[in-house]
N, C-alpha and C positions, 0 to 999 in steps of 0.2 A: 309150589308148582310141581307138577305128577314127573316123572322122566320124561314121558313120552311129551306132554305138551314144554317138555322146553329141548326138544329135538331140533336142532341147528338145518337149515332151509334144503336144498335139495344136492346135497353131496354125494348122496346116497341114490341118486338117480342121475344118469349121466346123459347125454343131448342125443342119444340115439333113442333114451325111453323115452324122453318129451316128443319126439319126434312123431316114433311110432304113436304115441298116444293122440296127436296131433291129428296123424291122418286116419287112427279112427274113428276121434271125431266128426272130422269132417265126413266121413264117408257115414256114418250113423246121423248127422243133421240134415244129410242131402236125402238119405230113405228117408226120414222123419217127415221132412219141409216137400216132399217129392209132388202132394196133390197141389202148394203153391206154386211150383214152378213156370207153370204156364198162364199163373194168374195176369189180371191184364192189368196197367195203372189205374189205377183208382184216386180220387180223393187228390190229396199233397201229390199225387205222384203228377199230376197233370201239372200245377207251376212248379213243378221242382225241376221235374225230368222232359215231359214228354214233350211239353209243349214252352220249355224254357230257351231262347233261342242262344243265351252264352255260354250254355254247355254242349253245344252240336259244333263247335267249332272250337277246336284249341288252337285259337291264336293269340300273341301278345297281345291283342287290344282286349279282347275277350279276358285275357288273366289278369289284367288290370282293373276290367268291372269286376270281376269276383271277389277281387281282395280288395276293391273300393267299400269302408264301414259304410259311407253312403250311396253308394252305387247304385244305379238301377236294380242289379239282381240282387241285393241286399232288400233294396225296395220292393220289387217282386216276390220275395220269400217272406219278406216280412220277418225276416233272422238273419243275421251276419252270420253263416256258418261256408267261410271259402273252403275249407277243407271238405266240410263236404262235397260241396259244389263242386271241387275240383277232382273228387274221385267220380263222382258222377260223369262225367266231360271225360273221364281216363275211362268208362265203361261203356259211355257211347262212342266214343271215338272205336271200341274194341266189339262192337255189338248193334250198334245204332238202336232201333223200336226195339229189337228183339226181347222180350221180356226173360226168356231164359235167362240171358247171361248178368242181367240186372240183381235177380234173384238170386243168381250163384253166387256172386261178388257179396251179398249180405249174408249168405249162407256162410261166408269163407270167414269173416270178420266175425261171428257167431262164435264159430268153432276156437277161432282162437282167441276171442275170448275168454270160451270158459275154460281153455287149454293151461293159458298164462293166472286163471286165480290158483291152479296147481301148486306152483312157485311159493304164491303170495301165500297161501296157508301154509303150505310146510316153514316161510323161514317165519310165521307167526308160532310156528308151536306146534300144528294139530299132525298127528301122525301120518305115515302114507296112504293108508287105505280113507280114511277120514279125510284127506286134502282131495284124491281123487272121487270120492263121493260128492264133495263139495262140490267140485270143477261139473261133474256126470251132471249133479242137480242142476246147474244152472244152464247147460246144455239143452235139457230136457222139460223142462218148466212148463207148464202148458203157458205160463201169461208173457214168457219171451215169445209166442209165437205173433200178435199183433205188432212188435220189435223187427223179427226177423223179416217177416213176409210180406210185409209194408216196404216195398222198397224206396219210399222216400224214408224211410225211418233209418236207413244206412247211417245219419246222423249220431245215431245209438249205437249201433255196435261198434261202427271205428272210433267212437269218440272213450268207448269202455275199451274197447284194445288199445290205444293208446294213452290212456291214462294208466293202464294196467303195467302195460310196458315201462312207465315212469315210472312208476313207484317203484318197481322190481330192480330200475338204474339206479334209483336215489339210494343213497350220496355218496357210494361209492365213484357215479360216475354221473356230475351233477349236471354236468354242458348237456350228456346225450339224456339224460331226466328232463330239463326246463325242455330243449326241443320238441322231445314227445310230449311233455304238458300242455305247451301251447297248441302242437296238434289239436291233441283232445280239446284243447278250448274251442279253437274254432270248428272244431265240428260240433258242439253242442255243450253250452258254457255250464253244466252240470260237473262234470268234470272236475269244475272247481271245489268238492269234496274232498279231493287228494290232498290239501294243503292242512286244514287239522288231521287227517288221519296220520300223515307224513309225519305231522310234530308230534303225534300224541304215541305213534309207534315207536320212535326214535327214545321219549320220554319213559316208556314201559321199560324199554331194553335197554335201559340206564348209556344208552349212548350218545357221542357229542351231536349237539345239536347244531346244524348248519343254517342260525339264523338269516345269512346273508343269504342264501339262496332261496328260503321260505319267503323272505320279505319281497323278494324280486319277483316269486312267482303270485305272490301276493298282490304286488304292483301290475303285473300282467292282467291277472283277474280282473282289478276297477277300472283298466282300463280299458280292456273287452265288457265290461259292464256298461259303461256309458255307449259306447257302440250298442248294443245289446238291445238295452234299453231304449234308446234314440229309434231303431228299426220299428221295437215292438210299438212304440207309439205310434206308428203310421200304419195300422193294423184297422181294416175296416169294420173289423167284428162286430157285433154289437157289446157295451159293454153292459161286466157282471153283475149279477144283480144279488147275490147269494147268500147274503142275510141282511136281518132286522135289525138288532141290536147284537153290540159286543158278545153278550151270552151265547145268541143263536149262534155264532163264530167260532167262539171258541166249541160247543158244541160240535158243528158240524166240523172241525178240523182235528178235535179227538176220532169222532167216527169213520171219519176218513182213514184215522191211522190206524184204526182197528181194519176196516177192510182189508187195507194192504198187508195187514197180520195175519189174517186168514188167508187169505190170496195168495201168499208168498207159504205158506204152512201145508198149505189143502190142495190150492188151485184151486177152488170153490170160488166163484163171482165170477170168473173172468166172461170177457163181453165185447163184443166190437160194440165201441161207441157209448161206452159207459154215460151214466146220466140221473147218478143220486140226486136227489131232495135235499134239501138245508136240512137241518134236524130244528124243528122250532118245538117240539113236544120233550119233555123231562121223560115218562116212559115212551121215548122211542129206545128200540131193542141194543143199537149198536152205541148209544149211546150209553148206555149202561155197561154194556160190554166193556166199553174205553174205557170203566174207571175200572176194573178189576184188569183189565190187558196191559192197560200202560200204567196202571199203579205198578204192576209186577216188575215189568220191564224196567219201569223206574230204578225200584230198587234194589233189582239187579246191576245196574250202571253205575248207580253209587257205592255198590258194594267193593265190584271191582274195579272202579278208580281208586276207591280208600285202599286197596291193595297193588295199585300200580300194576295192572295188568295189560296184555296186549288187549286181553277183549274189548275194554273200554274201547278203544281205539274205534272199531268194529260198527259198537253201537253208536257213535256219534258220526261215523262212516253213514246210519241208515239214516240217520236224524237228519244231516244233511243234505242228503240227498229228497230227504222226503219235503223238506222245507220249502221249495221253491214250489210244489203243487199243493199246499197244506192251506194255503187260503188266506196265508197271510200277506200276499197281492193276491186278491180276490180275481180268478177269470172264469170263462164258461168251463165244464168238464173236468172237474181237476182231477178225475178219479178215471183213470186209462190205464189198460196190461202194461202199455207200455210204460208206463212212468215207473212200474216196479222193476223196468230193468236193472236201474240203476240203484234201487236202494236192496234188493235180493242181495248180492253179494254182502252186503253189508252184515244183513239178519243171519245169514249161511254163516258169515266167519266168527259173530258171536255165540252162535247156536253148536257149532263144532267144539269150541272151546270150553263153552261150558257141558257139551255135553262130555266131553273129557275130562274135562277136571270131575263132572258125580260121576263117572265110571270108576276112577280112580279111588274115590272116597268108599263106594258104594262094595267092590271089589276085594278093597282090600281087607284080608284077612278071609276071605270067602271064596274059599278053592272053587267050588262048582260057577259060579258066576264068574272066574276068571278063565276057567276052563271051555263052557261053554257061549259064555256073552257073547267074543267076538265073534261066532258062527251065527247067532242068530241074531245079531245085528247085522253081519255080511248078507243073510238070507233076507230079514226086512227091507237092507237099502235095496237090495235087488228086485222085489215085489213094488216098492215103489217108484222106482227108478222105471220099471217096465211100465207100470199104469201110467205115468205122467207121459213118456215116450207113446202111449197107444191115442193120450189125451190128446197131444200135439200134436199127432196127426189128424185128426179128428178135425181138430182145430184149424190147424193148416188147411184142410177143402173148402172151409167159409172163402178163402181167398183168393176162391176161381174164378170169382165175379165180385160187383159192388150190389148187386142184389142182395145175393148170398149175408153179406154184409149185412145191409139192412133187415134184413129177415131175420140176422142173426140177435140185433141187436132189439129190434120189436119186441119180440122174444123175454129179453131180458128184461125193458126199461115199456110197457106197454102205456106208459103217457108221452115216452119222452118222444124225439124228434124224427128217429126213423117208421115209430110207430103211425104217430100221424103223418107224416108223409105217406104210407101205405094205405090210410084210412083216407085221404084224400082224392088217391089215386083212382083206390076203387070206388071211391063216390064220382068222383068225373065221370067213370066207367059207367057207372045208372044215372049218368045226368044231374046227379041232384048237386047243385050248385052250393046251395047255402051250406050242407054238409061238407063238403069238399071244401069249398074257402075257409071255411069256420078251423077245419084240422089244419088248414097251411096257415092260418094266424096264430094256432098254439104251434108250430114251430118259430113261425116268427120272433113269437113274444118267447122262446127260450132261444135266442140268438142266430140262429137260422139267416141269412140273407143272403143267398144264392137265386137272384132273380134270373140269371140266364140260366140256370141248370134249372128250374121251374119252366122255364118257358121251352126248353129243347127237353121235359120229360114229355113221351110217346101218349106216356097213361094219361096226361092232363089234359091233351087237344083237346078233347070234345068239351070243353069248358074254357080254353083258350080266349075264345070272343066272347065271352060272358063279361058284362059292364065290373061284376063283383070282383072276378079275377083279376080285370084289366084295373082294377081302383089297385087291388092289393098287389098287382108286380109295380105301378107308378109307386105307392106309398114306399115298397122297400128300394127301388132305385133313389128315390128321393134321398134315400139316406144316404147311402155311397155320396150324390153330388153334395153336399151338406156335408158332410165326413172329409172328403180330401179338398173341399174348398176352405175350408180350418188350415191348411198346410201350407206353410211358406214358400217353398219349393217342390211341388209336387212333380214325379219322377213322369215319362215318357208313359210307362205301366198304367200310372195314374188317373194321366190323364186320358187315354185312352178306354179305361175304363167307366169317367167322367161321360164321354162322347157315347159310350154304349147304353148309359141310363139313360142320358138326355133323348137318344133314340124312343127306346120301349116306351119315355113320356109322348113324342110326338114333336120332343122340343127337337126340331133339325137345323136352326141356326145357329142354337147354341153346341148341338154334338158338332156343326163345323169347325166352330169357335174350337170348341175343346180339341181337334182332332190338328188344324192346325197348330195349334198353342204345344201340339206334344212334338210335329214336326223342327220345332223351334227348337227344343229343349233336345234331341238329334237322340239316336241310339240305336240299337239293335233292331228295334222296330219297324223302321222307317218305311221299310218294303210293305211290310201289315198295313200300317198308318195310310199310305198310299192306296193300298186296296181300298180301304175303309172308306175313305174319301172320293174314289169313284164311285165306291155303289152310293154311297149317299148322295153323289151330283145325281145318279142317275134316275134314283129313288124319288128325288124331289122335280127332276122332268116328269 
């Protein structure tokens, strides 16, 4: 190992420079993220935030459904993440609708973010200027901006500052580490990555290993797992359909990891609303890619394990973290900016180390290359470091609207789901019916089942009362009542949402049925529920 990569953590920078570098970060995320600012909820943000009634009131009963694994808002989100939920409910309580302050609070979590990976590479080894390039990339990223500017995606960045914060306490100071671990868990059980990277950093740097504290945070994990799991299964989605046969599989979850190689390298793909293809063809491009990309990678991983190195560490950091959207539980989408929040640090801390160790190699004995390299590496990270900053802003304006969004995402994915929805739209738009339904059944049949957001789109009216549309909003409510009538206990939410399909059907005795039956089951709703149930007395005088 080079000097420079076995440089002891950050001694050498005292709490005034983390500081200063701190704010300005934050003050460079906030220009960056600046065209989001005023973006409005979108998407997740409407059951997370806008329209989630246990985070508009911090009261004890209210902090009790949050941190209920089965609670209502667990059921509502369809994720046990109370930490999230509970900073949410900390930033309407400090903000209410305001969308400003929603977005600053992710902007803030952002910065310190990539503030605290500082730390994490220097006490790995990689020098100062290379630790702070590291932290500047990940700040700057174009694909953390669907992360930051999503403000239900707050998920993600407190769940990486707080994981980050752990590892930087472990095991020096193992109480305030598991505390922050668990944070990070319940903001977004990814997180769960720190626990081999923890052992396999502690194992490079020949230090004692603190199995009792691993194993407990270990224990944490399965048992946030079965909570986890338990939620996701009352997910109304449609489920994934995303290959044939084992081959197709493994296929599409190498070229999966190759995307995110490029994407994390280039920024090149990024997308609102990503929406790749299975790979079922031998010459497809990215599959061919994966065996030369993650051959490489391979056997760079094995190399330095066989030498006990921190990088290892690194890359089983990215493996991890890539694992949960890799397809191996198949679901819609698995390919989002956002999902390479979490595995970018990863690729950044073995990508620094080894690019230090061939500097070192390459260097030595070769005066001009040591003379002039580190200026014109200084000069390159800064060329790039400015283009991904110009990129993310860029990026950042799609998120002024959910149009925007869609348009952006058309764009990129011209079969996928935003696409025909726009194809649809402007078919309503000329009347022609069969065109129009024909694009909202290929969203359908790629998981699409938003019948009330179909029926409150502006562009669809003039096709609203057409028999065709009216069959295909009944077919996809149908699902919903089939879906959470599977459920044992189906939550207030639930059923409520049972009562809105049975509507759009016509069936009005049974949305009574369903809207009582939620009245029973008692919760945050109840005032909703009550509405709900005079207009439909009234509806059916």
């Amino acid at each position: 190992m080079s000097k420079a990569a076995g440089a002891n953590p950050a001694a050498d920078w005292s709490f005034g420079i983390y500081l200063l570098i701190g704010l300005l970060f934050l003050g460079v995320a906030l220009v960056v993220y600046q065209p989001a600012l005023e973006g409005p909820f979108v998407s997740d943000d409407h059951h997370y935030i806008e329209n989630n009634a246990y985070i508009h009131e911090l009261s004890f009963e209210n902090l009790l459904v949050l941190f209920d694994p089965f609670g209502a808002a667990t059921v509502g989100i369809v994720n046990y993440a109370p930490v999230q939920l509970l900073i949410h409910a900390l930033a309407w309580k400090a903000f209410g609708a305001e969308v400003v302050g929603h977005h600053v609070v992710n902007i803030a979590f952002h910065a310190i973010a990539s503030l605290l990976l500082i730390p994490l590479f220097r006490r790995s080894g990689v020098p100062p200027l290379g630790a702070l390039f590291g932290g500047c990339f990940f700040l700057l990223h174009p694909a953390n901006v669907e992360a930051v500017a999503w403000m239900s995606q707050l998920k993600s960045t407190a769940s990486m500052t707080f994981v980050l914060a752990s590892l930087l306490a472990f095991p020096k100071r193992p109480t305030l580490a598991t505390v922050l671990f668990v944070f990070a868990l319940l903001a977004k059980p990814i997180a769960a990555f720190a626990i081999p990277f923890a052992a396999l950093f502690l194992w490079a740097k020949h230090e004692a290993m603190p199995w009792k504290w691993l194993a407990l945070w270990a224990v944490l994990f399965i048992v946030f797992s079965v909570w986890e799991f338990t939620a996701h299964q009352r997910s109304g989605a449609a489920e994934a359909v995303l290959h044939d046969t084992p081959w197709v599989l493994v296929r599409t979850m190498m070229a999966l990891a190759t995307r995110y190689l490029v994407m994390a390298s280039t920024s090149w793909g990024v997308s609102a609303f990503q929406e790749p293809d299975p790979i079922y063809s031998l010459a497809d491009p990215w599959w061919i890619a994966s065996l030369f990309a993650l051959g490489l990678l391979g056997w760079r991983a094995w190399t330095v394990a066989r030498n006990r190195s921190v990088e290892f560490a690194y890359w089983v950091w990215a493996l991890v973290a890539f694992a949960p959207v890799s397809q191996i539980f198949p679901f819609l989408y698995p390919l989002a900016d956002r999902y390479l929040y979490f595995i970018l640090p990863g690729l950044l801390g073995g990508v620094l180390l080894a690019a230090g160790e061939a500097y070192e190699q390459w260097s030595a004995g070769n005066p001009v290359l040591r003379q002039w390299g580190p200026r014109a590496l200084t000069v390159a990270a800064a060329v790039a470091l400015l283009g991904f900053g110009i990129h993310s802003h860029a990026r950042a304006a799609i998120w002024r609207s959910g149009t925007m969004l869609v348009v952006d995402a058309a764009r990129h994915y011209p079969d996928g789901v935003s696409a025909n929805l726009l194809r649809a739209e402007s078919a309503a738009q000329r009347h022609d019916v069969a065109e129009s339904v024909a694009a909202l059944r290929a969203v359908y049949a790629r998981g699409f089942n938003q019948f009330e957001q179909l029926l409150a789109d502006r562009a669809l009216a003039p096709i609203r009362e057409e028999p065709e549309f009216k069959a295909l909003i009944a077919e996809i409510a149908l699902g919903w009542i089939e879906s959470i009538a599977t459920r044992e206990k189906p939550s207030q939410g639930e059923l409520r949402m049972v009562a809105r399909a049975h509507v759009v059907r016509d069936e009005f005795p049974q949305a009574e049925a369903a809207l009582r039956r939620a009245l029973e089951v008692g919760g945050a709703m109840d005032a909703q529920i009550e509405t709900d149930l005079g207009i439909l007395e009234n509806h059916r005088r």
